[in-house]
NUMARMAR-802613 format. One record per residue: y, z negated, x negated of N, C-alpha, C in turn; residue in one letter. Coordinates in pm, whole numbers, padded with zeros to 5 digits, always signed. Each point is the difference from the previous one (the first is absolute). Layout:
REM NUMARMAR-802613
Y Z X Y Z X Y Z X a;
...
This chain:
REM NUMARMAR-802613
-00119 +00000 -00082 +00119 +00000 +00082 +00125 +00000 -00087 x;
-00001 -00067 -00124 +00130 +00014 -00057 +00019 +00081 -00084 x;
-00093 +00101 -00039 +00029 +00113 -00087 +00043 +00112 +00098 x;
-00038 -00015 +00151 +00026 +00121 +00110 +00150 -00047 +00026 x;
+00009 -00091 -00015 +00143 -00101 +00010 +00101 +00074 -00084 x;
-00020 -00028 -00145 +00047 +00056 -00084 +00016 +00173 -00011 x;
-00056 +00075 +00042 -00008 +00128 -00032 +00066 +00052 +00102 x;
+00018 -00074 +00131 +00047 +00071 +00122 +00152 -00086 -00051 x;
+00023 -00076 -00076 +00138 -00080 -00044 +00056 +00148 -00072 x;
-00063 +00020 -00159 -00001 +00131 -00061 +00083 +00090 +00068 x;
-00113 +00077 +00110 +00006 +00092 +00082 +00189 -00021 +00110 x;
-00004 -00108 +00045 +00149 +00021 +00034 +00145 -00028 -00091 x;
-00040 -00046 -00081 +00078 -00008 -00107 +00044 +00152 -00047 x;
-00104 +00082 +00006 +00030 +00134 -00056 +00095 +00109 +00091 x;
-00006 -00091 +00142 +00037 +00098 +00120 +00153 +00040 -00045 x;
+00080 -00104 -00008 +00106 +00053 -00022 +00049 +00113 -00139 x;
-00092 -00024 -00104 +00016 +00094 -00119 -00072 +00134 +00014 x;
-00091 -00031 +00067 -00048 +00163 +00071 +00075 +00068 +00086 x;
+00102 -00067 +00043 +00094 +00072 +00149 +00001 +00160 -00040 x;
+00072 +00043 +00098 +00019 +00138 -00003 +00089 +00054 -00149 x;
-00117 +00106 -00051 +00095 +00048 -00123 -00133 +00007 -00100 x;
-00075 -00156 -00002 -00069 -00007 -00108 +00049 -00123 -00074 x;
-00058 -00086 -00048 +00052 -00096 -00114 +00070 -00030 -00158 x;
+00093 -00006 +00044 +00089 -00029 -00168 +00012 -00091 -00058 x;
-00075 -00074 +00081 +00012 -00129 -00102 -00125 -00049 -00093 x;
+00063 -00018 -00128 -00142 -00036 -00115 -00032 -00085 +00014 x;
-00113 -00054 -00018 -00038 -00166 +00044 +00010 -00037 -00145 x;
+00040 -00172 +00006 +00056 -00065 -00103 -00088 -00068 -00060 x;
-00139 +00004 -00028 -00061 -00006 -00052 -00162 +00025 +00002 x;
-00069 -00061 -00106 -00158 +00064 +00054 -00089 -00011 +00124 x;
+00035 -00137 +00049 -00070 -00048 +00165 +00077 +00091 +00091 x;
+00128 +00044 -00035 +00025 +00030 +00154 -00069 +00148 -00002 x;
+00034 +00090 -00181 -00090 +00125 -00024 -00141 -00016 +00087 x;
-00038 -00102 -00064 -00176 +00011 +00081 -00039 +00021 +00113 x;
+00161 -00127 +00079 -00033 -00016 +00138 +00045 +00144 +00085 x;
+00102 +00078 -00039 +00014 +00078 +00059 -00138 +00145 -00037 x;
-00017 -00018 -00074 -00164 +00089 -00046 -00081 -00036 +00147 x;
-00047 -00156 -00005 -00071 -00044 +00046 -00018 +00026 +00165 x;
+00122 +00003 +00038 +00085 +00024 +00177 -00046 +00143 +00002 x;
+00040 +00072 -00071 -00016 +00151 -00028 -00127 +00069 +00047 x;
-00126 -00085 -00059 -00118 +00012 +00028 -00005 -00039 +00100 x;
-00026 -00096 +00063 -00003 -00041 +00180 -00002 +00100 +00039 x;
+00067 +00126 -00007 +00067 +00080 +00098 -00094 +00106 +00066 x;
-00061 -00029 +00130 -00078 +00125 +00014 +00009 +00100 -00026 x;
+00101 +00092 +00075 +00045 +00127 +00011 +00025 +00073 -00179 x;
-00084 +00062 -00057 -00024 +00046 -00114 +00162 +00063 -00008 x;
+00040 +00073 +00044 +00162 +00056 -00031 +00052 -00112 -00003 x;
+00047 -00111 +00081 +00062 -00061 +00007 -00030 -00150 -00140 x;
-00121 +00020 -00038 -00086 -00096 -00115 +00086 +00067 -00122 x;
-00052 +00157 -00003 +00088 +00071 -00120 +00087 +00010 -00064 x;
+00113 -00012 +00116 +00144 -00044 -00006 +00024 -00107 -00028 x;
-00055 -00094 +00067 +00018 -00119 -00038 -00016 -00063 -00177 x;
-00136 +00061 +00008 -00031 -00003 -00183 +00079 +00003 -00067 x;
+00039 +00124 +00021 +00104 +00105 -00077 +00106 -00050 -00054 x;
+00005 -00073 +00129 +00166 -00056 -00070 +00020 -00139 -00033 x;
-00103 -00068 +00033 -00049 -00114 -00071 -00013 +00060 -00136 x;
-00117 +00050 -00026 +00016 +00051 -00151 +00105 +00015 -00103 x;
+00089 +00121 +00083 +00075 +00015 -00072 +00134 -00119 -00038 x;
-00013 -00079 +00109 +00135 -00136 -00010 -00105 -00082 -00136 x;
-00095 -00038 -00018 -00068 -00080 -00083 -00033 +00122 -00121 x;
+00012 +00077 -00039 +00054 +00087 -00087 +00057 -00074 -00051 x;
+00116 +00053 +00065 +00190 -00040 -00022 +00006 -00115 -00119 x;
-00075 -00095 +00097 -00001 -00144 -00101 -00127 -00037 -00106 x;
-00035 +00060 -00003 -00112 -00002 -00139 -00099 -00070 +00049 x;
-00097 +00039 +00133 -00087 -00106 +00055 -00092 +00141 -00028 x;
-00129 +00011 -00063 -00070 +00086 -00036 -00088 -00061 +00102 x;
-00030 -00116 +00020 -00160 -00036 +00073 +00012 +00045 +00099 x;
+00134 -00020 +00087 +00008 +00032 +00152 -00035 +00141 -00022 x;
+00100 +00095 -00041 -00087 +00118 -00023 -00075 +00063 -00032 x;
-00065 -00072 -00050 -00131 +00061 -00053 -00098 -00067 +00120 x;
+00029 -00070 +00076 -00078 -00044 +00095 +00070 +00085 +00137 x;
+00107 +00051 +00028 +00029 +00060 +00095 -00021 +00165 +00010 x;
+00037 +00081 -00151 -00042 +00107 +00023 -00139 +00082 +00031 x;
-00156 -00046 -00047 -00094 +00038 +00054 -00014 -00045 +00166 x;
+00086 -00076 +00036 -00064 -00023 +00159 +00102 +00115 +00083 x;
+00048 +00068 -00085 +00119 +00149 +00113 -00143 +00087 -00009 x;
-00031 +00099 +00130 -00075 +00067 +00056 +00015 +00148 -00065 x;
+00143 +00036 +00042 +00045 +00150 -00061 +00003 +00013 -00098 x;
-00093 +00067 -00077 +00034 +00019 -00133 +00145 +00061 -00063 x;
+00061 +00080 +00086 +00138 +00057 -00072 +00055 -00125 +00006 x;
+00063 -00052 +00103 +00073 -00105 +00009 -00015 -00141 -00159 x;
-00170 +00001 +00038 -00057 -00071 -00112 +00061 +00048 -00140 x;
+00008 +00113 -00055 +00033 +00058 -00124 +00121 -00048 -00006 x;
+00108 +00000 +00134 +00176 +00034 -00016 +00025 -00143 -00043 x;
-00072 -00079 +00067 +00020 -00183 -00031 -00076 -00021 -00123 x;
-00119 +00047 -00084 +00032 -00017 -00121 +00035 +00007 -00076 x;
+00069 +00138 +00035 +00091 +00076 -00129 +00122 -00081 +00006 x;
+00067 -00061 +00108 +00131 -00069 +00033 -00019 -00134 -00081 x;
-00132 -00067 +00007 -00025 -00110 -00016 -00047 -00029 -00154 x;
-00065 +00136 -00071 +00016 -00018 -00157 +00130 +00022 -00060 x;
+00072 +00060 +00048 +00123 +00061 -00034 +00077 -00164 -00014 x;
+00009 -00063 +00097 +00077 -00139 +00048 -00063 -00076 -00080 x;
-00114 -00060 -00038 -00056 -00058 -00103 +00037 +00004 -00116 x;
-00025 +00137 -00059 +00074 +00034 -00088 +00155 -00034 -00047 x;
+00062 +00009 +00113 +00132 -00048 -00012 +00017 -00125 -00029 x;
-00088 -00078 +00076 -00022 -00176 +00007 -00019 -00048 -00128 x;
-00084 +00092 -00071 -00037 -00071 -00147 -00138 +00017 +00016 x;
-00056 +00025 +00081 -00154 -00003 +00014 -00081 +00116 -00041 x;
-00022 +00033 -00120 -00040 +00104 -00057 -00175 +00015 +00076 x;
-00038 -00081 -00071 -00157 -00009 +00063 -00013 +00052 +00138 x;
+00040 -00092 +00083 +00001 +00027 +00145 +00054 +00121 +00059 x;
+00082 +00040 -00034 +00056 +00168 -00008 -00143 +00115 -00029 x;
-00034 -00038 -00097 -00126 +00055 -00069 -00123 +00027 +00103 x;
-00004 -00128 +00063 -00109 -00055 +00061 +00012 +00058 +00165 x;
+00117 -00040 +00035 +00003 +00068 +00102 +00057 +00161 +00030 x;
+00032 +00081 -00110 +00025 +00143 -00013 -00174 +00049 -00023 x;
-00078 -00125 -00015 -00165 +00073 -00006 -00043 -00003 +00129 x;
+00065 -00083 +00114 -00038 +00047 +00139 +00042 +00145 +00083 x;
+00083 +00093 -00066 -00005 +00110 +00052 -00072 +00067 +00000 x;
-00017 +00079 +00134 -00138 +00089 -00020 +00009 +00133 -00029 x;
+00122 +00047 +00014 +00052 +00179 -00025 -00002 -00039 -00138 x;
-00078 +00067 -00054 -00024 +00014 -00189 +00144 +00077 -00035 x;
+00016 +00072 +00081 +00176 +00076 -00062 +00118 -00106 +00014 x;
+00008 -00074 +00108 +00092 -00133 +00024 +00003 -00084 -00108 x;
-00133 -00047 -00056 -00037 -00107 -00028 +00051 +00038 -00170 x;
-00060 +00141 -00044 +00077 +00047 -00095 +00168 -00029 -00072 x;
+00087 +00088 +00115 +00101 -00049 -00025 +00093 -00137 +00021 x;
-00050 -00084 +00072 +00021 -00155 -00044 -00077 -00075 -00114 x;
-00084 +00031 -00047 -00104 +00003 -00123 +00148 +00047 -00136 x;
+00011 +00091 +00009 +00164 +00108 -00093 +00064 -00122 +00042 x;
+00056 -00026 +00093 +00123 -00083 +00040 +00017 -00149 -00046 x;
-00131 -00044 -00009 -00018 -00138 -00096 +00004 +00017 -00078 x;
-00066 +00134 -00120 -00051 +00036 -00105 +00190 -00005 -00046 x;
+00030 +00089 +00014 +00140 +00009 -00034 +00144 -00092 +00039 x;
-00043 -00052 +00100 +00103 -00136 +00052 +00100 +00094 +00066 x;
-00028 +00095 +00015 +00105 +00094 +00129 +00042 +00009 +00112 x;
């Protein structure tokens, strides 16, 4: 009961940063990264899970939280979508300082040509 407690807490907490538009706000640190990962998944509706990912991902990017993403990007369905959020999300790592994790998660793309030129893009710091 208190983890359904908690996750449906999560879950409205996010309502207002999901409003119409999409979410801009980065979460301020690694729990809230997770928790919004975590809400993300709940989500039946596979489009609506995707999106959700997505931009979870990419806000925990932002802030150098590699686990959340690396735990949020294999659970997106679409593979394109999947590629666009890792390429966004090694790229942001990278920026963070997180060389490894950049690395690590530019190896979850599945277009071998994508995965290529963010592969160049670390390689060179471009």
């Amino acid at each position: 009961m208190k983890a359904s407690s908690l996750i449906l807490l999560v879950v409205i907490s996010a309502l207002p940063i999901c409003g119409c538009g999409g979410s801009t706000s980065v979460p301020a640190n690694r729990q809230e990264a997770m928790a919004r990962i975590d809400a993300a998944m709940q989500i039946v509706s596979h489009n609506e899970r995707d999106a959700a990912l997505a931009a979870a991902c990419r806000h925990a990017a932002k802030i150098g939280e590699d686990g959340a993403v690396m735990k949020g990007i294999p659970m997106i369905v679409s593979h394109i979508l999947l590629d666009e959020v890792a390429r966004d999300c090694a790229l942001s790592l990278r920026d963070s300082g997180k060389s490894e994790a950049a690395l690590a998660v530019a190896g979850l793309i599945k277009s071998h040509i994508l995965r290529d030129e963010v592969l160049k893009k670390l390689a060179t710091g471009k």
